[in-house]
C-alpha positions as CSV (number, residue, x, y, z in Angstrom):
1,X,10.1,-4.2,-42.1
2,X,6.3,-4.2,-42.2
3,X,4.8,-4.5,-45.9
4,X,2.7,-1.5,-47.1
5,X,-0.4,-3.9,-46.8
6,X,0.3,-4.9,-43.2
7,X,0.3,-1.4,-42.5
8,X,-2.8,-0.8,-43.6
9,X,-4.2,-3.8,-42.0
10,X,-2.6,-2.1,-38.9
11,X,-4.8,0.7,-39.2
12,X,-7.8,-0.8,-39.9
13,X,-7.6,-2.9,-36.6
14,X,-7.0,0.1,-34.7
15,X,-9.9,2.4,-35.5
16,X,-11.9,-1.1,-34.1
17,X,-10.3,-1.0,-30.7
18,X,-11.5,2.9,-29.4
19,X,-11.9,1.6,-26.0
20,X,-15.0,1.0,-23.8
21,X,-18.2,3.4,-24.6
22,X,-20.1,2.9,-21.7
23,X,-19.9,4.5,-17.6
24,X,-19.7,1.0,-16.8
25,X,-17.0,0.1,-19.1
26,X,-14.7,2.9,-18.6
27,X,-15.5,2.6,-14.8
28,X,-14.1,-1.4,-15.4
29,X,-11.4,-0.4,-17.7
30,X,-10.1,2.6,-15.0
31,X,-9.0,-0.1,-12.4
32,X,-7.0,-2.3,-15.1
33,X,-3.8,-1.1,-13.3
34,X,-4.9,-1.2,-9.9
35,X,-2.4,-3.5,-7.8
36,X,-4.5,-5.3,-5.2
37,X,-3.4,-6.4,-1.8
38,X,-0.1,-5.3,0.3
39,X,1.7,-3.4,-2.7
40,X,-1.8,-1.3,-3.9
41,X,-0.9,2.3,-4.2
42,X,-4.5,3.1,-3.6
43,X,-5.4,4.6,-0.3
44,X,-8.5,2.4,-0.7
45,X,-9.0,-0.7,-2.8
46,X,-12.7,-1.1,-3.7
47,X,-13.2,-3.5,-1.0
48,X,-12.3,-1.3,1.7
49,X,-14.1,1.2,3.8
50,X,-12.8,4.9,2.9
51,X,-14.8,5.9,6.1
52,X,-12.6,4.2,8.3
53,X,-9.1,5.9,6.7
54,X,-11.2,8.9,7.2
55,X,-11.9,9.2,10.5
56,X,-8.2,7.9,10.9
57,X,-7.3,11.2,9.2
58,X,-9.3,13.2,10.8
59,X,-8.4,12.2,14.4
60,X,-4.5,12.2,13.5
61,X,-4.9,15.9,12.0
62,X,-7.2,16.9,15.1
63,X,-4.0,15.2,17.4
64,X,-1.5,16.5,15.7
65,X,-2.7,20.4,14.2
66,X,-0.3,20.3,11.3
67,X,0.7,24.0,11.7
68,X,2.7,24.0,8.4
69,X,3.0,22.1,4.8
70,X,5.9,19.5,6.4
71,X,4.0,18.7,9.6
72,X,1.2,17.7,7.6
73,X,3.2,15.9,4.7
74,X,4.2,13.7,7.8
75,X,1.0,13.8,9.5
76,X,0.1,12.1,5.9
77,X,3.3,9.9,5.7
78,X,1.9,8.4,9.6
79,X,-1.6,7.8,8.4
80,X,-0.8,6.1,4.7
81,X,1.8,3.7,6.7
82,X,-1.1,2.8,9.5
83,X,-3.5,2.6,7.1
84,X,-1.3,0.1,5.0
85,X,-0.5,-1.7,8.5
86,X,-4.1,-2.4,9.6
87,X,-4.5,-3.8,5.7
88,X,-1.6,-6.0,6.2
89,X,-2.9,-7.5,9.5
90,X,-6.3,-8.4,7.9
91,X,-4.2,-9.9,5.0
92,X,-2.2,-11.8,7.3
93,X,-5.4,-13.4,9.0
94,X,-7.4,-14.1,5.7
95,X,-4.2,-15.6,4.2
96,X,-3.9,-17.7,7.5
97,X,-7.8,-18.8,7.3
98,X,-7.4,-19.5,3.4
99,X,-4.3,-21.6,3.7
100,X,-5.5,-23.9,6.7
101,X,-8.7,-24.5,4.9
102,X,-7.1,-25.0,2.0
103,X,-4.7,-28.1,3.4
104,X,-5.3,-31.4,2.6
105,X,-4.6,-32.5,6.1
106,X,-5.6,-29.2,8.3
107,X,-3.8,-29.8,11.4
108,X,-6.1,-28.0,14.3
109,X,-3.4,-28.3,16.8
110,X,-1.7,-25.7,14.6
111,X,-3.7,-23.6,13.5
112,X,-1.4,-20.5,13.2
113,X,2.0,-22.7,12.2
114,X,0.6,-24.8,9.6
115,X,-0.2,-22.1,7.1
116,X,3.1,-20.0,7.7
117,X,4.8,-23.5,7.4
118,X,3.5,-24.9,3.9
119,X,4.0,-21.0,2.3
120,X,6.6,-20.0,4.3
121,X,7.9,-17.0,1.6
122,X,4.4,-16.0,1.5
123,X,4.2,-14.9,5.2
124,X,7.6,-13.9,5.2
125,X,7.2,-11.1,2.5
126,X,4.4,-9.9,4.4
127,X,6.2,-9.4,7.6
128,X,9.0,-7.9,5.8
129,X,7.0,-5.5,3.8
130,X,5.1,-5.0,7.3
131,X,8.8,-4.2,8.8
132,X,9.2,-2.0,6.0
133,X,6.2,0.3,6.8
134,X,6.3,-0.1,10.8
135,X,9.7,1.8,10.1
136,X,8.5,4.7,8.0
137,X,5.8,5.3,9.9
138,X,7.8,5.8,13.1
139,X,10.3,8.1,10.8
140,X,7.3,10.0,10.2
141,X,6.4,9.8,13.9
142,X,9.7,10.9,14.5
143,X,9.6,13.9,12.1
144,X,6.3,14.9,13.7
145,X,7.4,15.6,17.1
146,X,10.6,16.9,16.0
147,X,10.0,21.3,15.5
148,X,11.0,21.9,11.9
149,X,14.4,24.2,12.2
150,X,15.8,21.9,14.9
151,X,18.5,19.4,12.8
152,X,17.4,15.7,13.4
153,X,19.1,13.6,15.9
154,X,21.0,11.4,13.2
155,X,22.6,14.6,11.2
156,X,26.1,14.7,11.4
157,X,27.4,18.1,12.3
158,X,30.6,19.0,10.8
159,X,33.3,19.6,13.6
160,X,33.6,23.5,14.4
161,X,36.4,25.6,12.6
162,X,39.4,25.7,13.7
């Protein structure tokens, strides 16, 4: 149980820490939570280019003319998966580059192996989150192409009455 004077104390501390005061500070303080790299829920980290997932948008709405609220949710589904794809194949090749010139020994016979080789769970998380999003975004392929009132192929009908 806290003592009347650490109470106090308490409060005292707190009216000290009110956060940051200027643009640039709350700016900073905004992306405390922001998870970097292949599990960012950000459509763009800050090192990104939000021009490219826009034209990706764009031509994937202009193929697709979401004629209703679902189409487009998919529509949306397909792009965030790509979009997270394409990230995970650039973080696939810096990680590559980083590790092999990182080694104590680079081995330039094998390039591509040695890196996968000395952090093997590394590159295997990223092709199993890469497995993971590969698969929802052909769901949402799937969903796309598939006319809203039809029931989807792996439904299972209930045998008729007898």
């Amino acid at each position: 149980m806290s003592t009347l004077r650490q109470i106090e104390a308490n409060r005292r501390n707190a009216q000290k820490s009110t956060g940051p005061k200027t643009s640039a500070g709350k700016s900073a303080a905004s992306a405390n939570a922001l998870k970097i790299g292949i599990y960012s829920t950000a459509a763009v980290l800050p090192f990104e280019d939000a021009g490219a997932l826009a034209i990706l948008a764009a031509g994937l709405h202009a193929r697709f003319s979401p004629a209703t609220p679902e189409t487009r949710f998919h529509i949306d589904e397909f792009i965030r998966a790509e979009w997270e794809l394409r990230r995970l194949r650039r973080a696939e090749a810096e990680l590559t580059t980083y590790i092999h010139e990182d080694c104590f020994h680079p081995d330039d016979d094998h390039t591509l192996g040695q890196p996968a080789a000395i952090q093997p769970k590394i590159f295997s998380g990223l092709q199993w989150r890469a497995n993971a999003i590969r698969k929802a975004r052909n769901q949402a392929l799937a969903a796309i192409r598939l006319p809203i009132d039809t029931p989807s192929p792996d439904a299972h009908a209930l045998p008729p009455a007898a």
